[in-house]
Backbone as CSV, one residue per row, in Angstrom:
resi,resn,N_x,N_y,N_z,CA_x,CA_y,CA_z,C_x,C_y,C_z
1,UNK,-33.669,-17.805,-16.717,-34.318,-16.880,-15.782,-33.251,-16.127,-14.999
2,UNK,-33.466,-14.729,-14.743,-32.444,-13.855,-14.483,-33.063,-12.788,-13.426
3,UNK,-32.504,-13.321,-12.016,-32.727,-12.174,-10.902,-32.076,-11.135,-10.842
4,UNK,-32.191,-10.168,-9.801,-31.529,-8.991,-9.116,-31.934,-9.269,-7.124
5,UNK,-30.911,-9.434,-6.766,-30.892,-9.651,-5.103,-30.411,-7.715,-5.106
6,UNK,-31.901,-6.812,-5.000,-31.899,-5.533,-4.867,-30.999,-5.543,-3.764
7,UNK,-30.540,-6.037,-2.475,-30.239,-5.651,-0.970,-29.455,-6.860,-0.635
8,UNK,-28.507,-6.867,-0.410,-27.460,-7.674,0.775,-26.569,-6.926,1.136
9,UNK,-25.199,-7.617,1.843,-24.973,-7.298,2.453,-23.180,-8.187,2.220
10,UNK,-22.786,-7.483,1.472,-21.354,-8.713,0.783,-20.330,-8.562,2.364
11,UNK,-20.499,-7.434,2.266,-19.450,-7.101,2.948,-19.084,-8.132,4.739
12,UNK,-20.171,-8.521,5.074,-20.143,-9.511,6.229,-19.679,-10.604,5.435
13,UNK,-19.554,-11.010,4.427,-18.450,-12.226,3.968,-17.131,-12.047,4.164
14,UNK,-16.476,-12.802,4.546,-15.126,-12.953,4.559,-14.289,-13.121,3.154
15,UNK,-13.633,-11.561,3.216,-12.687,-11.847,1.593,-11.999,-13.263,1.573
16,UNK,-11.006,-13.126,2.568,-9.651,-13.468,2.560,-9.377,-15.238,2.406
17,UNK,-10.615,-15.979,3.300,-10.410,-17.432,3.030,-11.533,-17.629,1.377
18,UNK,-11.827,-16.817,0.810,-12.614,-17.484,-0.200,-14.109,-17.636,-0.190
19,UNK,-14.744,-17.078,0.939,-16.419,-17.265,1.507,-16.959,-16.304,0.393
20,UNK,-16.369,-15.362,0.288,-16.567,-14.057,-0.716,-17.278,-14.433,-2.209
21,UNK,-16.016,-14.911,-2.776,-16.128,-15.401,-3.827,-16.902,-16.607,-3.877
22,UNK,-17.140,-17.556,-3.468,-18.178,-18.965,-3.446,-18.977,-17.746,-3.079
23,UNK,-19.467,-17.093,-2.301,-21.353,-16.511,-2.449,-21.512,-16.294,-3.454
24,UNK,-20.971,-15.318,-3.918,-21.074,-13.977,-5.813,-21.416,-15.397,-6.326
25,UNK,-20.141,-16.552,-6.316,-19.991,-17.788,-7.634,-21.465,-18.454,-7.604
26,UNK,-22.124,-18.893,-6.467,-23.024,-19.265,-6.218,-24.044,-18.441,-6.540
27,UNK,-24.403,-17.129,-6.729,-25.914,-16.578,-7.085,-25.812,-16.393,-8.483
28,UNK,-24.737,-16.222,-8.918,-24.459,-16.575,-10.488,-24.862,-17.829,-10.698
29,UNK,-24.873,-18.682,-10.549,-25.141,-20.475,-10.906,-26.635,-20.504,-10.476
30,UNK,-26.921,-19.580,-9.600,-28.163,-19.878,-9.455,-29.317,-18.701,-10.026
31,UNK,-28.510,-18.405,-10.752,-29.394,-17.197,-12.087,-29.973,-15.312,-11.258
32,UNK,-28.973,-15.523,-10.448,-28.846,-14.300,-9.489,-28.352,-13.271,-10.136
33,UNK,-28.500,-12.459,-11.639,-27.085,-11.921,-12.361,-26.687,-10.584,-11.519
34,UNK,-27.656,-9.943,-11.202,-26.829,-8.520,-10.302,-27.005,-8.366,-8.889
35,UNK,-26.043,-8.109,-8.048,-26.477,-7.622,-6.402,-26.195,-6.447,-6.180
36,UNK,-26.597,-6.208,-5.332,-26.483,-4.975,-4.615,-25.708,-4.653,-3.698
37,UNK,-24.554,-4.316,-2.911,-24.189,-4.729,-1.598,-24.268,-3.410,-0.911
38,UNK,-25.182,-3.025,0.037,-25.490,-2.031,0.578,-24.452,-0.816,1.946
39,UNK,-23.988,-0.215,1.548,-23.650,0.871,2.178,-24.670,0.621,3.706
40,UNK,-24.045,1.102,4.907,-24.511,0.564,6.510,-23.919,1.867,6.750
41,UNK,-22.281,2.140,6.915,-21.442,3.179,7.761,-20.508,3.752,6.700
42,UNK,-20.431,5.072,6.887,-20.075,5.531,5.895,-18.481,5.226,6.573
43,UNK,-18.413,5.103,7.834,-16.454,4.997,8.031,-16.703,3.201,7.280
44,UNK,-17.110,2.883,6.902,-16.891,1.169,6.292,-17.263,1.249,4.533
45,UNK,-17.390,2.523,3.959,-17.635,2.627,2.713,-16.362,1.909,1.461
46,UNK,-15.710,2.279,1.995,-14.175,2.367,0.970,-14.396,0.514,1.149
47,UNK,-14.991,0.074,2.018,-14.381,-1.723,2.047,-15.868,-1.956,0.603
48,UNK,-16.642,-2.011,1.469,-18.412,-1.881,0.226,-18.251,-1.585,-1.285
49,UNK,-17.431,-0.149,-1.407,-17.096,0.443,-2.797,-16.132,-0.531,-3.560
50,UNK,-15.505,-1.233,-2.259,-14.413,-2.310,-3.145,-14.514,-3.507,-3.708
51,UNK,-15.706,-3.854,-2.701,-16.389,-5.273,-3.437,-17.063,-5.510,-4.617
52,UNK,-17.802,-4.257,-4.755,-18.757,-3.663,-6.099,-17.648,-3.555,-7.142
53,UNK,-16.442,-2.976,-7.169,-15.503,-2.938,-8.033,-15.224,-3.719,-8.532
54,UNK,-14.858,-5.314,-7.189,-14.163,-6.015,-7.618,-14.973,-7.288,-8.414
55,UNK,-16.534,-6.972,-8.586,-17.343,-8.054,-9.305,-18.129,-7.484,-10.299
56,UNK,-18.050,-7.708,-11.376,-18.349,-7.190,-12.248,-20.532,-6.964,-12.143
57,UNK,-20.773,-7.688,-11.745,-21.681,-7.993,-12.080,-22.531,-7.764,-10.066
58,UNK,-21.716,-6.184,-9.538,-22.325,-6.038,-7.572,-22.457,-4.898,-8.166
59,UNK,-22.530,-3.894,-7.413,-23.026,-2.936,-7.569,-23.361,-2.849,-5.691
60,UNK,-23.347,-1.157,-5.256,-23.386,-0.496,-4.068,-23.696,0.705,-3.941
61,UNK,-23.684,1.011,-2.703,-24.850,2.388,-2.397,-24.008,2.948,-1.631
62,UNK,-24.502,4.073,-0.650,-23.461,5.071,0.737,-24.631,5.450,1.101
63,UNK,-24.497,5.051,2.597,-25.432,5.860,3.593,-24.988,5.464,4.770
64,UNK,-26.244,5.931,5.762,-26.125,5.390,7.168,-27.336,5.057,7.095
65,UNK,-27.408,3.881,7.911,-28.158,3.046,8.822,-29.168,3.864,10.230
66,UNK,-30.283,4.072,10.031,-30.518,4.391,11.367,-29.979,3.730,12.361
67,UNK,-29.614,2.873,12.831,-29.196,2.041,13.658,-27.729,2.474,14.237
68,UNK,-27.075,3.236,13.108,-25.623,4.005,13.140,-25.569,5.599,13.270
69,UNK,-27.117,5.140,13.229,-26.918,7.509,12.679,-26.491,8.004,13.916
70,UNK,-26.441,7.513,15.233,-25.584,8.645,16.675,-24.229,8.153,16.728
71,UNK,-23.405,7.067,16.043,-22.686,6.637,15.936,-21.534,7.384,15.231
72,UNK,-21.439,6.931,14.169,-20.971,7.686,12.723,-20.745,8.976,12.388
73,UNK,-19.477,9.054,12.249,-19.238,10.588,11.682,-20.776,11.256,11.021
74,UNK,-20.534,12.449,11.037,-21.544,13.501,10.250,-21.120,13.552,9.203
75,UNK,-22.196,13.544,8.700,-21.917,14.125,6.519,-23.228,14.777,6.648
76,UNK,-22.550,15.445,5.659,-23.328,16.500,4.929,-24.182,15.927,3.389
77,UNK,-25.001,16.950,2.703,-25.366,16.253,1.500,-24.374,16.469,0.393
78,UNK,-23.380,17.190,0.483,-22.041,17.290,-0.285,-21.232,16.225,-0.406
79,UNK,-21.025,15.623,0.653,-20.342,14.648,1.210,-20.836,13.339,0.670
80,UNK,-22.018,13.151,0.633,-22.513,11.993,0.466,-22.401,11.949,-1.364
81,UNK,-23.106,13.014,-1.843,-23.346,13.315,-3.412,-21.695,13.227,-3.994
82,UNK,-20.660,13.405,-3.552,-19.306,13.484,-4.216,-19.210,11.380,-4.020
83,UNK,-19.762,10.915,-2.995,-19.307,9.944,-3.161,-20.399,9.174,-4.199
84,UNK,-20.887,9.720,-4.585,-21.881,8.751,-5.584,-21.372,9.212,-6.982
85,UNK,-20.480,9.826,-7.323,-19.135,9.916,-8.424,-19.103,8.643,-8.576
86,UNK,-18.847,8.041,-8.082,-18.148,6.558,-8.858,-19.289,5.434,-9.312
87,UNK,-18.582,5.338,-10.204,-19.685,4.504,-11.358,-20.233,3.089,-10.785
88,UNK,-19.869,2.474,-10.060,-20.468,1.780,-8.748,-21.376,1.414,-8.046
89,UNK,-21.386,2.986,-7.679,-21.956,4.131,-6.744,-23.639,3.631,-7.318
90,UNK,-24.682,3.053,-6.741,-26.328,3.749,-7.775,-26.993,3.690,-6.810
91,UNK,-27.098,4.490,-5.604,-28.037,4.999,-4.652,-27.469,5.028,-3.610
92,UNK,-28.724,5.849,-2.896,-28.054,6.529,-1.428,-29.241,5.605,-0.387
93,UNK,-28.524,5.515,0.566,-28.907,4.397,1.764,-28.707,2.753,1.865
94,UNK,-28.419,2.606,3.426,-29.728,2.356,3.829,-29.920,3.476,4.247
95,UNK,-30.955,3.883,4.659,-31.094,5.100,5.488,-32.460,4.744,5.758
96,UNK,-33.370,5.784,6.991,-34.553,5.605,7.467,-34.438,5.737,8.708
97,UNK,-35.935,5.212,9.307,-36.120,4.787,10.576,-36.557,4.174,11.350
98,UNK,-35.942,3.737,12.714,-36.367,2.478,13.179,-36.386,2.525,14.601
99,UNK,-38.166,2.879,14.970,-38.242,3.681,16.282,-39.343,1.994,17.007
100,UNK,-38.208,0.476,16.418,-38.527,-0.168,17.173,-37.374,-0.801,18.233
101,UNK,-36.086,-0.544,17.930,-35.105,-0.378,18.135,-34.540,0.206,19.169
102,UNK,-34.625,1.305,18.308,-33.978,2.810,19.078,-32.638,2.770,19.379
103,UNK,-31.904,2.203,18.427,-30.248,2.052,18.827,-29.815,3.473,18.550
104,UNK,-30.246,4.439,18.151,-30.212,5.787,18.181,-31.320,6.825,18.306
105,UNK,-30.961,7.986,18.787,-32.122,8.633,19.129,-32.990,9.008,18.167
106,UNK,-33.876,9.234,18.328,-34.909,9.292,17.047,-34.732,10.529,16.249
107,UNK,-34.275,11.631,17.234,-34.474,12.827,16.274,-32.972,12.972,15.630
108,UNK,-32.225,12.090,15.885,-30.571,11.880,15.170,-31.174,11.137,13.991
109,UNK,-32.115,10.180,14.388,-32.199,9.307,13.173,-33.165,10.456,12.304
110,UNK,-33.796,11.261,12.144,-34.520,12.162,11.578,-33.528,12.742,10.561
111,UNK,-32.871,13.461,11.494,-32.027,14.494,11.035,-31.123,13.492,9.957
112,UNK,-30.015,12.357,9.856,-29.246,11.971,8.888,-30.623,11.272,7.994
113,UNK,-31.493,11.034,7.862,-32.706,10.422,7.288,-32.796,11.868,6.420
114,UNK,-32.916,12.833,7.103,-32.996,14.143,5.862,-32.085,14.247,4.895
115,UNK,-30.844,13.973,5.570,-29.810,14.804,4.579,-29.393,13.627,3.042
116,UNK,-29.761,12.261,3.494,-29.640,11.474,3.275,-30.828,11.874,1.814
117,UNK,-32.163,11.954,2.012,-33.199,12.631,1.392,-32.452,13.467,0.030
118,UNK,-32.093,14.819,0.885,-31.902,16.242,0.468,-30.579,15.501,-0.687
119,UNK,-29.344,14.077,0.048,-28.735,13.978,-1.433,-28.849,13.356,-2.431
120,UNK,-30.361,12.121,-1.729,-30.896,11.916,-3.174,-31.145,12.257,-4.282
121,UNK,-32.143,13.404,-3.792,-32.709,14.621,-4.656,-31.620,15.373,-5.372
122,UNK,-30.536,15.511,-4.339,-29.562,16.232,-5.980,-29.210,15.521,-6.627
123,UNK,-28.678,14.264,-6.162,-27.668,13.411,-7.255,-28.678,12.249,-8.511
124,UNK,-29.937,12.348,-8.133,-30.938,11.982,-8.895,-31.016,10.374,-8.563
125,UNK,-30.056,9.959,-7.551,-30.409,8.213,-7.512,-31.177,7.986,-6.292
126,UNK,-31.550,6.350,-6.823,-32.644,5.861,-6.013,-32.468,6.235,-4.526
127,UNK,-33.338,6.342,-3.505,-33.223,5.803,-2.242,-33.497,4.715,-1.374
128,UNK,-32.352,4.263,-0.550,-33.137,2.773,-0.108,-33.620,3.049,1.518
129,UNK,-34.632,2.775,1.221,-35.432,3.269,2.486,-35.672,1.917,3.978
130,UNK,-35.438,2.415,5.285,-35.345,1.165,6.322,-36.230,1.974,7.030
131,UNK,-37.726,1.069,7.383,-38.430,1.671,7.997,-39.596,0.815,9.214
132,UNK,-38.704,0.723,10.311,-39.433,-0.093,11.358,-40.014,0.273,12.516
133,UNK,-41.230,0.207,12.585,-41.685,0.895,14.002,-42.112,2.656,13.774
134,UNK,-41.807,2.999,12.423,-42.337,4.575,12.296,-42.488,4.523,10.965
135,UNK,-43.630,3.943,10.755,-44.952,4.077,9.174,-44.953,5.007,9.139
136,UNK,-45.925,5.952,9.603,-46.079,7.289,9.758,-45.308,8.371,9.410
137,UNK,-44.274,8.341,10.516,-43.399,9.362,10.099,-42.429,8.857,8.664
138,UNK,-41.947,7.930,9.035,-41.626,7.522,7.503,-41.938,8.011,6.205
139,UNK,-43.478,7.595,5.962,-43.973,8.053,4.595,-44.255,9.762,4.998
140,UNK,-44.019,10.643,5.840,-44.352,11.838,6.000,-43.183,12.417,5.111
141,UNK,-41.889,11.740,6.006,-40.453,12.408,5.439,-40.322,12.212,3.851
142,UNK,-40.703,11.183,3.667,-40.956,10.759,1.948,-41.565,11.946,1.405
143,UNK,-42.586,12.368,1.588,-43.607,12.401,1.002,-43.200,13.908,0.829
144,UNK,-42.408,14.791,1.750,-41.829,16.088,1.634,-40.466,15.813,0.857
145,UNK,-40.005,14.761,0.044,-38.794,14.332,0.182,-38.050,15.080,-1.533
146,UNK,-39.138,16.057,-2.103,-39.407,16.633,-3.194,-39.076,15.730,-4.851
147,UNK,-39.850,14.994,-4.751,-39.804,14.078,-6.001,-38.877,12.999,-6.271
148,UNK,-38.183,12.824,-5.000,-37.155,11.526,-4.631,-37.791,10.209,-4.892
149,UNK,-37.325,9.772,-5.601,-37.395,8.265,-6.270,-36.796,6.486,-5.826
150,UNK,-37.166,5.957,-5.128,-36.073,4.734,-4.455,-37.195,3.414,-3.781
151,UNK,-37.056,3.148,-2.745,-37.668,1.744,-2.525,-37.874,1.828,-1.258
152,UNK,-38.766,0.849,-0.393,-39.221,0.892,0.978,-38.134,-1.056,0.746
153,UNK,-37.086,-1.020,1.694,-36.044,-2.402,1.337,-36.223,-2.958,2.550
154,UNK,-36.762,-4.664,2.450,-36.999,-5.255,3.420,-38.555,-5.281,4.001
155,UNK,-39.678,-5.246,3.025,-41.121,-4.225,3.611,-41.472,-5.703,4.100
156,UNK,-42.154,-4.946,5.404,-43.101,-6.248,6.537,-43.883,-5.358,7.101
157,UNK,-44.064,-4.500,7.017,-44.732,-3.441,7.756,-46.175,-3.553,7.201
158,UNK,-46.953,-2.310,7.701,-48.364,-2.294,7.190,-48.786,-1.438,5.666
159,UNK,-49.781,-1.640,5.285,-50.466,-1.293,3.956,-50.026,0.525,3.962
160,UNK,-50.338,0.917,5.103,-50.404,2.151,5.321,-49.260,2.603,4.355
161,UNK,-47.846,1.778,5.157,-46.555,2.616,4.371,-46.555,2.051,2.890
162,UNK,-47.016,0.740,2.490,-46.889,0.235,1.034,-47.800,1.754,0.408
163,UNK,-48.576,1.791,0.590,-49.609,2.586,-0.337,-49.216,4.190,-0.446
164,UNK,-48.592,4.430,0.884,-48.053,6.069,0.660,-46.549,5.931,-0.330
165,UNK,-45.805,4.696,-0.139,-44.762,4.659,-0.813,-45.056,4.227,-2.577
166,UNK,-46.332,3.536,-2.853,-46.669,3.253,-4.330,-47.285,4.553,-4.724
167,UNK,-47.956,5.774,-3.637,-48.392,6.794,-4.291,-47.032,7.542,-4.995
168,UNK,-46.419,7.439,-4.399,-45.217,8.272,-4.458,-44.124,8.428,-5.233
169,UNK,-44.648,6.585,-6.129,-43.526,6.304,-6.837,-42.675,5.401,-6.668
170,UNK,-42.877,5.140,-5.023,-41.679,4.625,-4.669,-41.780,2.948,-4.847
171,UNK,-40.843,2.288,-4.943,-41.642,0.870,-5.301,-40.793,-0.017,-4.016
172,UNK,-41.398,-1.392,-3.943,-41.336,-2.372,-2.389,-40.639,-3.572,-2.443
173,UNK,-39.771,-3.518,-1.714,-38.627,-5.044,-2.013,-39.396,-5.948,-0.853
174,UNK,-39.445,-7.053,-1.554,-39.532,-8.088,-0.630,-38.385,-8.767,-0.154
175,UNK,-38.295,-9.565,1.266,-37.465,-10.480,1.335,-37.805,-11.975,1.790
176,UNK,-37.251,-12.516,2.499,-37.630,-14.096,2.786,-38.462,-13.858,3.939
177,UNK,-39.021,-12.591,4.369,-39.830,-12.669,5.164,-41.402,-13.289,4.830
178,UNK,-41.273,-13.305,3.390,-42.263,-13.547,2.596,-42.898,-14.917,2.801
179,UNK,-41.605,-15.451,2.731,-42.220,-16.970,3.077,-41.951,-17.519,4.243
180,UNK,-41.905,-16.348,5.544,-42.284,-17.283,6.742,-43.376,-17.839,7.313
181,UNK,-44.281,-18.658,7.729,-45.148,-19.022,8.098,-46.009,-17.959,8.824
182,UNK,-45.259,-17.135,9.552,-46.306,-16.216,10.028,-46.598,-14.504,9.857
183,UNK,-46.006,-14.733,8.888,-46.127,-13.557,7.418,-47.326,-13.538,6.562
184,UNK,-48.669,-13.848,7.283,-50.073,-13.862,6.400,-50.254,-12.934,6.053
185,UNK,-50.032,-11.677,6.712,-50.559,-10.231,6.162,-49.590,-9.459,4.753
186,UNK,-48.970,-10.064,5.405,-47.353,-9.621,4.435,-48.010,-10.214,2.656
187,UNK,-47.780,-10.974,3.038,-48.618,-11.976,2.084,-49.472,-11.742,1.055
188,UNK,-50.768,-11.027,2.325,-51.623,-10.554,1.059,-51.262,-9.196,0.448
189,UNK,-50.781,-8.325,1.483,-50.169,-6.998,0.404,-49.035,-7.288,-0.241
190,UNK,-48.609,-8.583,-0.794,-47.641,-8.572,-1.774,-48.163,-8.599,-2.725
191,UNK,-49.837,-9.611,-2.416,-50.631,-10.242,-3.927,-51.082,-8.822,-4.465
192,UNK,-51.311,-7.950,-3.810,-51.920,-6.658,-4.020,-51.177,-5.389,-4.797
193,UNK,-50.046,-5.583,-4.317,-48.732,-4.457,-5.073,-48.995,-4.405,-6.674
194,UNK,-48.864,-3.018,-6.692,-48.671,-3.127,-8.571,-47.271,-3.908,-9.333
195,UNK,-47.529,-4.676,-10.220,-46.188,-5.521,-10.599,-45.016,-4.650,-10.896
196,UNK,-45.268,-3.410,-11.134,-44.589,-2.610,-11.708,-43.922,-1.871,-10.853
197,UNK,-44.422,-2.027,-9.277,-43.678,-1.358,-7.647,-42.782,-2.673,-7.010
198,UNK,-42.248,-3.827,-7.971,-42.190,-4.806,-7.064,-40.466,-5.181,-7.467
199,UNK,-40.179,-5.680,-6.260,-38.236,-5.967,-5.902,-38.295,-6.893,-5.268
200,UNK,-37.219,-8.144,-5.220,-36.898,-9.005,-4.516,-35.918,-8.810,-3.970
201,UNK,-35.389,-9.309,-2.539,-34.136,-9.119,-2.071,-33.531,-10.172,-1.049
202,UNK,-32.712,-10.521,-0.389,-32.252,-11.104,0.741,-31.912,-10.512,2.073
203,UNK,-31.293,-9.171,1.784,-31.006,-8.930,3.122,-30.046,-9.728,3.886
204,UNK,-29.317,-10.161,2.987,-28.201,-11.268,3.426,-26.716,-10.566,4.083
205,UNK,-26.582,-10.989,4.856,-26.783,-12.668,5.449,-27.459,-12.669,6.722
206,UNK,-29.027,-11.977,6.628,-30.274,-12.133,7.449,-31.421,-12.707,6.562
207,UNK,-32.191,-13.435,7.545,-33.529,-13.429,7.283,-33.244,-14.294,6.045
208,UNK,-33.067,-15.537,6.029,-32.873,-16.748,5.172,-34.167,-16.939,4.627
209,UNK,-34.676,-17.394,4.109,-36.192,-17.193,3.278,-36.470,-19.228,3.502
210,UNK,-37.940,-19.771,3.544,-37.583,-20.942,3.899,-37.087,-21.172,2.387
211,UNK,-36.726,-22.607,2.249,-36.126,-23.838,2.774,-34.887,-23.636,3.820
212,UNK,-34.044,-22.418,3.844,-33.064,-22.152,4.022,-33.340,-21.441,5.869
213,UNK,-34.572,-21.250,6.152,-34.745,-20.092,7.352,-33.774,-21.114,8.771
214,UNK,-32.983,-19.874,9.348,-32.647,-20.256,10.802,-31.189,-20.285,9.814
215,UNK,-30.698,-20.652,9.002,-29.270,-20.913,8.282,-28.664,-19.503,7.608
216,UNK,-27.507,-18.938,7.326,-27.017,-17.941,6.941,-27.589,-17.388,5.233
217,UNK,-27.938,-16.544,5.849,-28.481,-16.505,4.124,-27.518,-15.993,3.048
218,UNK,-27.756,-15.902,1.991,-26.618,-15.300,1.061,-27.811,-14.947,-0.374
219,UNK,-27.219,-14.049,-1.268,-28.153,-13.681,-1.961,-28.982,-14.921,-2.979
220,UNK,-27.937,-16.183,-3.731,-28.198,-17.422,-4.168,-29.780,-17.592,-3.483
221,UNK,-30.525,-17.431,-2.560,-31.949,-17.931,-1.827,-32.874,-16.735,-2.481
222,UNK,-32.294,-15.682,-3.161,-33.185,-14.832,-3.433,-34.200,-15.447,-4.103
223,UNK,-33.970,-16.299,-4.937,-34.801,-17.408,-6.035,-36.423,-17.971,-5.084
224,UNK,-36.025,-18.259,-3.894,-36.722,-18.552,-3.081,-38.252,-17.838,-2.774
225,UNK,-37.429,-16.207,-2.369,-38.402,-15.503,-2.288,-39.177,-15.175,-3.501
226,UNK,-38.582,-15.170,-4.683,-38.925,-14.861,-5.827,-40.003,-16.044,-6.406
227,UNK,-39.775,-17.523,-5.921,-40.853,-17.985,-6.306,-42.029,-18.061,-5.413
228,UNK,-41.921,-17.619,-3.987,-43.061,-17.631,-3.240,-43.768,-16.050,-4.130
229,UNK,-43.502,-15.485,-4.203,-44.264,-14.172,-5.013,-44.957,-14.300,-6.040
230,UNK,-44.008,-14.876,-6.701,-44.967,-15.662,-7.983,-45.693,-16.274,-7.992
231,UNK,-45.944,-17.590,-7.163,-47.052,-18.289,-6.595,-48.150,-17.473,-5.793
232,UNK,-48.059,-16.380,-5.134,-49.160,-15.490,-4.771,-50.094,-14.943,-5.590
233,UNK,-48.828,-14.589,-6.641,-49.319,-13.621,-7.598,-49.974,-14.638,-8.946
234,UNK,-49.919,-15.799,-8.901,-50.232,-16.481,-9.972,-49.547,-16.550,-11.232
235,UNK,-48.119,-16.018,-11.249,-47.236,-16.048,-12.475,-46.802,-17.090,-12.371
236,UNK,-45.789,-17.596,-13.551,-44.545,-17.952,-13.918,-43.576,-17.282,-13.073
237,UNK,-42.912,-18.161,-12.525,-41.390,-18.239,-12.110,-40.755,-16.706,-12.921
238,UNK,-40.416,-17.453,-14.538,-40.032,-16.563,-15.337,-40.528,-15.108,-15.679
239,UNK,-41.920,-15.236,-15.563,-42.294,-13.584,-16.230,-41.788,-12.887,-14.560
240,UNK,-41.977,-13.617,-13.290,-41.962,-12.366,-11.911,-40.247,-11.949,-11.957
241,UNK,-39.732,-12.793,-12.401,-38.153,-13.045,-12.322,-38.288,-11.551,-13.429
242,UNK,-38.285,-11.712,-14.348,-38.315,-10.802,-15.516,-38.685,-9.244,-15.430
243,UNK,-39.959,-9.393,-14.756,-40.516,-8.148,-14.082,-39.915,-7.859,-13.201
244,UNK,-39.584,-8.256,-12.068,-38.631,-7.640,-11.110,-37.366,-7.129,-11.719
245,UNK,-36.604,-8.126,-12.509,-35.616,-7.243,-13.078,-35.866,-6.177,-13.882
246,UNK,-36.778,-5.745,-14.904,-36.936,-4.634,-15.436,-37.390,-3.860,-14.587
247,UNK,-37.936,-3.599,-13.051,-38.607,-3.036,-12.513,-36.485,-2.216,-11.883
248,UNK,-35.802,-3.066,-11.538,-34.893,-2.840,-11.166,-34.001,-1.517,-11.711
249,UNK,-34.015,-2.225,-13.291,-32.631,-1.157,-13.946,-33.770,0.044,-14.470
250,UNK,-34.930,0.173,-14.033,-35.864,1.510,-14.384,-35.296,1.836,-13.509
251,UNK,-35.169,1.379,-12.148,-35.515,2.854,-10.986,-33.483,2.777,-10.619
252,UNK,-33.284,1.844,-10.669,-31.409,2.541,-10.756,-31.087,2.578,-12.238
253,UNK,-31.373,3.209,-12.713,-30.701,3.714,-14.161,-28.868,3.792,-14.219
254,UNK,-28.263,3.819,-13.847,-26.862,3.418,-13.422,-26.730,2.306,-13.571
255,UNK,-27.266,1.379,-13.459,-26.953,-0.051,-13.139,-26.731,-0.044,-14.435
256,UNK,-25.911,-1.606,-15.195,-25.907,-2.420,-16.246,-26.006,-3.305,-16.036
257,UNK,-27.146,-4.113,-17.015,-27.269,-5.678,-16.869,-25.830,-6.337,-16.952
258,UNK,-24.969,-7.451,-16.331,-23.796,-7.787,-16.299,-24.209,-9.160,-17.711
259,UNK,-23.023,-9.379,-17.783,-22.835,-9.962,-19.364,-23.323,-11.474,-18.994
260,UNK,-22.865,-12.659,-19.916,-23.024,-13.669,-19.330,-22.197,-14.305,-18.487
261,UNK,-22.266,-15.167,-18.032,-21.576,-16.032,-17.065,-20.482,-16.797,-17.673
């Protein structure tokens, strides 16, 4: 059985004593074969682009973070699209918005949420979408976002945004929010998703999924979330594992399945 941890976050590991390498070694052993390690700040890209390099089997994105967008240098959609050149490179964000927060102003977070959009749309890769506290406007910006293709990453939110984002194409990562105890609603719009809109993720090293919740997460727990889904959904372990991964290398076409272990 063979996952994809769509979303973490390598780069909060520590290269240098070895933490690095035991995570990657560990979601490999635990049938984890591809990650993701997500682009946050574009001044912290070159470290992100290096980790993806340096594992055969990571893979990474470039964006900003609402959370960074008043922060962070300005880019343009030039800027962003030259850096998705590298073979690495298979989507743009995190990006979005998160008007529960407000670690930046909203209409900053608008504005890099567009351009972010506008370089999806040229460079043809997925978008990873962060969207807390603004459903609404969220699926609005989508929905003008002219045939942009990518994921709602991390979804806890309401039906509202699942359903404007499955009209759209866009398909829904889960994480270990899945199996917290007071995640009932979450729950049932997972049982509900088309199999064919559906992603697992970690969000690591947040949001530990149980057995693991309150402890550092790392992508290795993705398995976790992946079998609470399956048990909703009434599958096999194996076929949701399976489906999620083909659901994966459809919508990043860039990606390659990594070899064996």
């Amino acid at each position: 059985m063979m996952l994809v941890d769509s979303h973490c976050h390598l780069d909060y590991y520590n290269e240098e004593d070895g933490e690095l390498d035991a995570v990657v070694a560990r979601a490999r052993a635990a049938g984890v074969a591809t990650m993701v390690t997500i682009g946050t700040r574009i001044s912290e890209f070159e470290r992100v682009r290096g980790i993806a390099e340096r594992y055969d089997n990571v893979y990474c994105t470039v964006g900003i973070h609402p959370h960074e967008a008043a922060s962070e240098p300005e880019v343009d959609v030039a800027d962003l699209v030259a850096l998705t050149k590298h073979p690495k490179v298979i989507g743009i964000g995190e990006t979005g918005l998160d008007f529960y927060y407000d670690h930046s102003p909203r209409d900053r977070q608008a504005e890099v949420f567009r351009t972010h959009i506008a370089a999806a749309s040229e460079c043809g890769l997925p978008l990873i979408v962060h969207s807390r506290g603004a459903d609404a406007e969220t699926a609005e910006m989508l929905q003008a976002g002219a045939g942009v293709q990518g994921l709602i990453h991390c979804f806890s939110t309401t039906r509202q945004l699942s359903d404007k984002a499955i009209e759209i194409g866009f398909l829904i990562s889960l994480s270990g929010i899945l199996t917290f105890k007071n995640a009932v609603e979450l729950r049932e719009i997972a049982q509900q998703i088309p199999i064919e809109h559906l992603l697992v993720e970690t969000d690591a090293p947040y949001l530990a999924p149980v057995p693991h919740r309150g402890k550092r997460n790392e992508p290795a727990f993705v398995t976790h979330t992946a079998d609470q889904l399956a048990a909703l959904r009434g599958m096999a372990p194996a076929n949701l594992a399976a489906a999620t991964t083909a659901n994966f290398f459809r919508l990043f076409a860039k990606a390659r399945p990594a070899g064996p272990a």
